[in-house]
Every structure is written in structure tokens, then in C-alpha cells.
N, C-alpha and C positions, 0 to 999 in steps of 0.2 A: 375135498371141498366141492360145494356146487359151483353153478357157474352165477348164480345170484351174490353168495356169500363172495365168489374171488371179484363180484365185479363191486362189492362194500367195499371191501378192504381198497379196493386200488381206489374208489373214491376218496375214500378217508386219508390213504395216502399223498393222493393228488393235493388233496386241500392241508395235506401237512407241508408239504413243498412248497405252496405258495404261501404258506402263511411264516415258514421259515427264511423263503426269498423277502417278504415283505420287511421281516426284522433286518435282515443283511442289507435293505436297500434304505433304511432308516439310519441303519446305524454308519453305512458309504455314506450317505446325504451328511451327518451331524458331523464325519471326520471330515470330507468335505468342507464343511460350510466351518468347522474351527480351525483348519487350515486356511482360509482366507480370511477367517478373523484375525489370527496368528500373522499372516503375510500383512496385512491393511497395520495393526498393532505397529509392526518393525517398520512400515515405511512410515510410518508416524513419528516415529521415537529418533530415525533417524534425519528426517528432517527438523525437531526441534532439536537436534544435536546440532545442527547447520547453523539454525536461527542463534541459537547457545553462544554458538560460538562467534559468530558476527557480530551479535552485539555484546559480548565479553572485550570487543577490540575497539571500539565507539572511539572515535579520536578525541573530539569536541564534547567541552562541557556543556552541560545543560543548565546555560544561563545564559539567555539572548539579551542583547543581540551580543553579536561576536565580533571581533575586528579581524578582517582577512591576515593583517601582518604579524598575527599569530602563527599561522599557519595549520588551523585545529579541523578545518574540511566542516562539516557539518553535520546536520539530522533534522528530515522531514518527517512529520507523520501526517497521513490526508484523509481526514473523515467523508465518507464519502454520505451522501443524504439516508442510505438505507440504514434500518436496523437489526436487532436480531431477532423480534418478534414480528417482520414485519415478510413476508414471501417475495424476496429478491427478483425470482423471475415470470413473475404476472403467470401462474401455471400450478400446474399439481407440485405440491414438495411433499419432497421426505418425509415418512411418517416417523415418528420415534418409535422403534420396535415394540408392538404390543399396544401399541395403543391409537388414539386417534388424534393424537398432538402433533402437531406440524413442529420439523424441525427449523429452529431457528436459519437463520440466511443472512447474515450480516456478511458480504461478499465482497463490498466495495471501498474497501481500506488501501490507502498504499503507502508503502515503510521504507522510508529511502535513509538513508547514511553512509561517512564513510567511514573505514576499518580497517585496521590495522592486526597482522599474523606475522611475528616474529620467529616463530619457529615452524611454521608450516609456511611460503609464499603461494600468493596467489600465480593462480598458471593461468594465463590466457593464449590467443591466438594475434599476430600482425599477419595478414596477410596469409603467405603460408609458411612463417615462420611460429616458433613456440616462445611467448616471453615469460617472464614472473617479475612480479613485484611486493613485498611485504607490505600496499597498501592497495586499496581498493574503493571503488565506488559501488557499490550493492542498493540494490533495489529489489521490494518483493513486491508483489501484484499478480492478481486474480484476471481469468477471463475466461469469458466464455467458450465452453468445449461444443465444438459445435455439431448437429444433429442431434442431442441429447434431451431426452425428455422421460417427466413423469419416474423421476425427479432431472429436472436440469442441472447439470451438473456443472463444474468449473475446472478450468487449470491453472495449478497456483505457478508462477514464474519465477526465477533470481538471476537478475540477470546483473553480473560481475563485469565492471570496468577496471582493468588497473590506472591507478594512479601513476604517470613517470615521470610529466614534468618537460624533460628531452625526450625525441625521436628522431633522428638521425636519417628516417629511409620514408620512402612516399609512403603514404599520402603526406606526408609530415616536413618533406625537406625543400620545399620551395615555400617564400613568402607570399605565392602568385599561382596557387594550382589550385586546378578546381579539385572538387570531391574524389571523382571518381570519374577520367578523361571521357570513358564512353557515355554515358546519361548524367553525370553532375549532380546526381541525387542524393539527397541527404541519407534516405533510407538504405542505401546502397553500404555506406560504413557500417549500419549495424548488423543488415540482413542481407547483402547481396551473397554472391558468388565466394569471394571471400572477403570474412565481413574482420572488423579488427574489435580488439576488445581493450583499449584503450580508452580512457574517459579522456574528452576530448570535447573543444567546444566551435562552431563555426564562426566566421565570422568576415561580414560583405560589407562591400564596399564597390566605390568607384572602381573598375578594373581588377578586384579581385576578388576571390570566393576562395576561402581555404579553410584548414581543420587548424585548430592548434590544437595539443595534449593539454590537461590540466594538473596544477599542484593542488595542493591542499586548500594554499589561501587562494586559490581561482576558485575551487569549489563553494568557499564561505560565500560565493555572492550564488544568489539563485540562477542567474540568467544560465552561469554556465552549468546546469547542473545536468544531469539527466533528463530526457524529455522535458525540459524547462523553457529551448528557445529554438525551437526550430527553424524560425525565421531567419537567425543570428544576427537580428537588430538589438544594440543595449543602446541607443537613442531613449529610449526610456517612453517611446509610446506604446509597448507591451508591457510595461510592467503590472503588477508586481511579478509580473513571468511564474505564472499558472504553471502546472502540471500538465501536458497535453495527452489526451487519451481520446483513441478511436472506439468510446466506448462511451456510449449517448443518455441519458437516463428523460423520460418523459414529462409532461406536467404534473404527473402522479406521483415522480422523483422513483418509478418504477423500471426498473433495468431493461434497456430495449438494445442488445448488442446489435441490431441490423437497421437503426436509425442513424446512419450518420452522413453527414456530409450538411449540416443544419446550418454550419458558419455562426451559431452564437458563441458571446462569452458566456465566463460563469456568471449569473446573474444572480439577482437580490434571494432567490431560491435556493441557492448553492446547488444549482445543476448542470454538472460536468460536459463542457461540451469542448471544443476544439480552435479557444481562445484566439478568435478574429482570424481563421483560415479559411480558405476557399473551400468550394463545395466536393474538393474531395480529402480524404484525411491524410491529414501532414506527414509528408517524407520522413521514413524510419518511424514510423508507427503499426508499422500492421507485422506483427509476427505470425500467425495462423499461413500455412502454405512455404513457408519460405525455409531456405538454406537452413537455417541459424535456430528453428523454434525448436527441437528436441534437445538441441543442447543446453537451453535456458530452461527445459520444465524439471522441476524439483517435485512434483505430486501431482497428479489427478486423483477424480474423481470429486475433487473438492465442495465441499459444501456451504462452506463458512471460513472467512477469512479476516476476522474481528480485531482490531489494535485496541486495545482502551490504554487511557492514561491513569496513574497514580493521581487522585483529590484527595489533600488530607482534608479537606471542608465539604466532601461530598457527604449530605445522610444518610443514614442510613436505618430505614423503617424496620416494620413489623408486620409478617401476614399469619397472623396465629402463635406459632414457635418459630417461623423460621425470615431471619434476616432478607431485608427484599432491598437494593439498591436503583439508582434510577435506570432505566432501563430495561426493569426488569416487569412482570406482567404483575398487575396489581398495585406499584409504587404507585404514590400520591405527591405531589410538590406541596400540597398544602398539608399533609399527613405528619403526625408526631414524629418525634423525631427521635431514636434509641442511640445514636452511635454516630461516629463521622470516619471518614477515612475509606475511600475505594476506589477499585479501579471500577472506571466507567469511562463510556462513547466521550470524546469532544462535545463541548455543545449539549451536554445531556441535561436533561428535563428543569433539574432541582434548579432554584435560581437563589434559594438563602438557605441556612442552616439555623434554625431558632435556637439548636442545642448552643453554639455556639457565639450566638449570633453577629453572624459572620455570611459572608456571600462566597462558596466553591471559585475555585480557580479557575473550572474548565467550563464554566456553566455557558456561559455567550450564543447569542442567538445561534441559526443555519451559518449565516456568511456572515464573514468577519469584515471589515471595511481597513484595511491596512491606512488609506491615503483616502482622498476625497474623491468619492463614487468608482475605488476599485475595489473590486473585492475581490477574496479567496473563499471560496471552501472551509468548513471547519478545520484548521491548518495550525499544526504545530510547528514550528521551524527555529531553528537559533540563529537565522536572519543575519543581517551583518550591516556592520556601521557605516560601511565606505556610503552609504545611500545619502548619509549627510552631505557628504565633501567631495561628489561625483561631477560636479557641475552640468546636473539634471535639475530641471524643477517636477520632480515627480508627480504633486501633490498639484498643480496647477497655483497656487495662489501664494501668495506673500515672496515672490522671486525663488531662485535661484538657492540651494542649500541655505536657507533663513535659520537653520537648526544650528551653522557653526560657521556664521557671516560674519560675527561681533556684534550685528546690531541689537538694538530692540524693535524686531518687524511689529508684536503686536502692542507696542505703547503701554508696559505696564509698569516702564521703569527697571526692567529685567532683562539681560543679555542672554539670547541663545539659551534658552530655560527646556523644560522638556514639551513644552507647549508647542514650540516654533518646531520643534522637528519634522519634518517633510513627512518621514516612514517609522510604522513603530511597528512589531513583533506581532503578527495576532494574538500571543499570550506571551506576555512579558514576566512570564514566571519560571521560576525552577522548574523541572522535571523528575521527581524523584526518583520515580519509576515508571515501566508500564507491562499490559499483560497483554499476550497473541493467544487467540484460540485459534486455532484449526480443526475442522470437522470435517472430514471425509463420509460417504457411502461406498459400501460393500456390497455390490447388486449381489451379489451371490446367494449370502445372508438376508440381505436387504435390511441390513443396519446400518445405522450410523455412530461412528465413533471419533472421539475426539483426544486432543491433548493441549494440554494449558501449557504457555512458556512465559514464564514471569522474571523481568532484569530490574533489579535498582540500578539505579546512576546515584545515589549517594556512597562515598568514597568511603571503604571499608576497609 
């Protein structure tokens, strides 16, 4: 061979090589990247086995309001003002792989209830002891994962209280002890050093500041619920005892995790702020940095954190061939109307159903007005009675429980009618069911993937 022809061949060789490295480095990348579809998939599947399963054990019926001396604990859901078509964190999102569609971000939902596991107990921590109990208070909630950008992403939380009722050893065993001897901080029981996983409510006074545990029928009232009272005042000048969250949204109702310390309520916008606390965010509210945060996260990566409820009176339209509900891109409130029945956001768009006609169940403004000029958040809850017979005047007007006085406070010639009630449910209706989406990214892939968890609460 010359040395022209051996220096062909080695070229053509050369560029066989790289063009055979290029297939093997295609084909690493695609095993690659369906291994972490694969991996992202199972931590999916297995947290809607969680979600499954917690609300499979739901104590309390869904028919508010409830009477604590039931003993049935309860169930919140808290629409928060974002949606799904709307870009949660004022910034670049997620594109739907392949295309140039922004992925939905409905982020700011939170799903509280409690639950019951009779053949699996819940296992928490006192201390630095290990307890269980076959009932629990569970909360899921979303927050910002921080440094994250283009797309911002999220961490979804569960954070498990047991239910016990007794506790026998501190913080629990004096009628007269503070929180926690060295700082007295609220935040200290959930996150400190060692935090206790006991649902438990505070409660001040003249010469004392202590924890008690809760039962079932303590939980039926809001105040004690999970981040419901930080304060531990039930004088009834916080009520309806909001959800408190060190997580701020703007005049945009656009997600601002590093605004906080603003000291408003929720106002007539339903936007989430830190329900008449001082300028910095409320003891036992910051989990980022602390002891306790890796043991409460169930998923990152998080994209979308969406609760909707079951409306059998929601419509349901037409975009060509394919069914559009409210909430979705293209629905119309004044558009025809093919269908009724869906899950959809609290508070979503449609406010009548012609097919039916008939007015949705969940349709109601941003904020809901429980009482005279308090509001909530678009807020599902199965509420409790004792607000009648508490001897509060929550509502400011007509005295003192006027709901079950005897009298006739409003002169219609009717005793204690539903009129006179002080406090009523923000949706005084059944619950049939509802739906969780979760959507996760996969930077790897740079997809996004999701799964739907749908429970009825009608009795099968």
C-alpha cells in the first residue's frame, strides 16, 4: 500500500469511530434519560400510593358543619388564588416537552385532614422517643425549593401529626410549662432540635403558655388545627383562624416566596398572608434550613400541586371534539353548555349551568366571607358547630351565640333560624369527591410528568 492510500483508510477509519462513538453516546444519553423517566415515574406512583392511602382513612364526613362531640377530626382543602394556566412563579416555566406550551403551575393548594390506619400505625417521634398511633393529623403543602430557576421548581411536604389525646411526659405534663424552657418558641415543637410529632394545640393565658395534645373532636374546631393558631388565642379576635403560611403572594396574586414579613390578613383578594402577625413569620412556620425539613418532604422537583373538588353542576363546554371545563384554556362562562359534572379549582369561573339550570356548588367568588368582613381563601372545610354555643360573638352583631340564644334576634317571628347563625361553612355542601394532580420535572430529560389521584367520599 502507498502511504496516500494507508493515510485514506486510517481517515475513513477515524471517522468510523467517531461516528460509532456518536451512536453509543445517543444511545447512553436515551438509557440515561429513560432511567430517570423510569426513577421520576416510581416516585410518582409512590407518592399517590401515600396520598391513596390517607385519604382512603378520612375520619369525618363530608357534610358540614360537624359537631366536635362526634369525635370525626375533620378536612380542609385551601384554594390558593393561582391557577393552572397561569405561571406560579413570575419567571421562565416548564415547557411541555416538544413544544412551546408553558406547563401549567397551579402550586398553591393545601390539603389538610385527619386519618385513620388500622393496620399500619402511624409512627412519629416525642422527643427522643418513638411513638404510633392508628390516627393522625396530615397535611400536604407545596414550597418553594430554593435557588431554583428556569423552571422554579417546588417541594411538595406531609407533614404527620399523631392524634393521642394523653401525654404523660413534657412538654405535655405540667398545666404551667412553657413550650420549650430555653426560647419558649412555638416553632421549636415542630422544628427545633428535637421537634415532637404530636398534634397539639397551644394555649396562653394569664401566667401560663403550654401545649396540650389534641383528640379528634379538638381537631373539629379550626383554631386547633395545624398552623391554624399560632397565636393560641380562641377569644375569637382571630377568627375564623386562617391557615398561616410564610409564603406571600403579591398584588398580581403572583407567588413571591422572599416577601414576607407584610403583617396583612387575608383580604377581599384572597391573598395569603400571615393573618395579623408581626413583621416577622410566625413561630413553627419556616421549615427550609431546619432539623425536621427532610423528614417532612415526600417529592421534589415539584411543578404543580392542584386539589380540585368534585361539582356535579359544573359545565361542561366544547372546543371542537374535545370536552373543556372551567378552568381550562378556551372555556367560556357564558359558552353552551354539553355536560355537567367535574372536578374543578374552588371558586372556578362558571357561576350557572343553563343545561341544568341550576347554579355549581363551588362556583363563589376569590374569598369567601364566613362572618361579617372576615374572610378565608377559597376554603373548603367541614367547620364545626360548637361556633354557635361558644360564648364568642364572632360575627360582631346581634350579641352573643344569637344562632342557639332562643330568641328572635332578627324580629321575623322565628327562633334561632339559619339566619341568625354567627358562622356558616364556606360551602355548606356535600363533598362527593375530589381530584390531586401532581406534576413533577425531570431536568435530566427535561420533561414533565405527572399523575392524577382521584377519592370519592360517597359511601360504597
Amino acid at each position: 500500500m502507498t502511504l496516500v492510500e494507508m493515510l485514506v483508510a486510517t481517515a475513513i477509519t477515524l471517522i468510523l469511530m467517531a461516528a460509532v462513538a456518536q451512536v453509543f453516546a445517543a444511545f447512553s444519553g436515551a438509557m440515561s434519560n429513560g432511567r430517570s423517566i423510569l426513577e421520576t415515574d416510581s416516585r410518582l406512583r409512590n407518592v399517590a400510593r401515600r396520598l391513596r392511602d390517607d385519604l382512603n382513612g378520612v375520619t369525618t364526613q363530608m357534610l358540614p358543619p360537624r359537631t366536635p362531640d362526634q369525635g370525626e377530626g375533620y378536612f380542609e382543602l385551601i384554594e390558593g388564588p393561582l391557577n393552572d394556566y397561569q405561571d406560579a412563579s413570575n419567571g421562565s416555566a416548564a415547557l411541555v416537552s416538544g413544544t412551546t406550551e408553558v406547563c401549567p403551575t397551579d402550586i398553591d393548594d393545601v390539603l389538610l385532614f385527619t386519618t385513620r390506619d388500622t393496620d399500619s400505625p402511624f409512627v412519629g417521634r416525642l422527643l427522643s422517643e418513638t411513638i404510633e398511633s392508628s390516627t393522625a393529623e396530615v397535611a400536604w403543602f407545596a414550597r418553594p425549593t430554593p435557588g431554583t430557576s428556569n423552571p422554579v421548581t417546588y417541594t411538595l411536604y406531609r407533614k404527620q401529626l399523631l392524634v393521642m389525646g394523653y401525654v404523660g411526659v413534657a412538654p405535655f405534663a405540667s398545666n404551667n410549662q412553657r413550650l420549650f424552657p430555653n426560647t419558649g418558641l412555638w416553632r421549636d415543637y415542630f422544628t427545633g432540635t428535637n421537634p415532637c410529632d404530636i398534634s397539639a394545640r397551644r394555649e396562653i393565658g394569664a401566667g401560663f403558655d403550654r401545649l396540650v395534645p389534641n383528640t379528634l373532636s379538638d381537631l373539629t374546631r379550626r383554631e386547633n388545627r395545624f398552623l391554624h393558631n399560632p397565636l393560641g388565642s380562641t377569644t375569637g379576635k382571630n377568627f375564623p383562624y386562617a391557615f398561616a403560611s410564610d409564603i406571600d403572594f403579591n398584588a398580581n396574586n403572583i407567588l413571591d416566596p422572599g416577601a414576607r414579613g407584610v403583617g396583612d390578613d387575608i383580604n377581599n383578594n384572597a391573598v395569603l398572608d400571615f393573618d395579623h402577625l408581626s413583621s416577622s413569620p410566625p413561630d413553627g412556620l419556616i421549615f427550609d434550613g431546619t432539623t425536621r425539613a427532610g423528614e417532612d418532604i415526600i417529592l421534589t422537583n415539584v411543578l404543580a400541586f392542584d386539589v380540585r373538588v368534585f361539582d356535579p353542576a359544573a359545565p361542561i363546554g366544547l372546543s371542537g371534539s374535545t370536552a373543556i371545563v372551567p378552568g381550562d384554556t378556551g372555556f367560556s362562562a357564558g359558552g353552551s353548555v354539553s355536560g355537567s359534572g367535574a372536578y374543578v379549582d374552588l371558586g372556578h369561573s362558571a357561576t350557572t349551568n343553563s343545561l341544568l339550570n341550576a347554579d355549581p356548588l363551588f362556583s363563589a367568588a376569590k374569598a369567601v366571607d364566613v362572618t361579617n368582613n372576615k374572610n378565608l381563601p377559597r376554603t373548603y372545610c367541614t367547620w364545626s358547630t360548637h361556633y354557635e354555643a361558644n360564648g364568642i360573638d364572632e360575627d360582631g352583631i346581634k350579641g352573643i351565640d344569637q344562632g342557639t340564644d332562643g330568641l328572635d334576634n332578627d324580629s321575623n317571628s322565628l327562633v334561632d333560624e339559619s339566619s341568625e347563625q354567627e358562622t356558616s361553612p364556606p360551602y355548606p355542601y356535600p363533598l362527593r369527591g375530589i381530584e390531586v394532580r401532581i406534576r413533577v420535572y425531570e431536568p435530566k430529560s427535561q420533561q414533565a410528568r405527572q399523575v392524577s389521584v382521584r377519592h370519592t367520599f360517597v359511601p360504597h
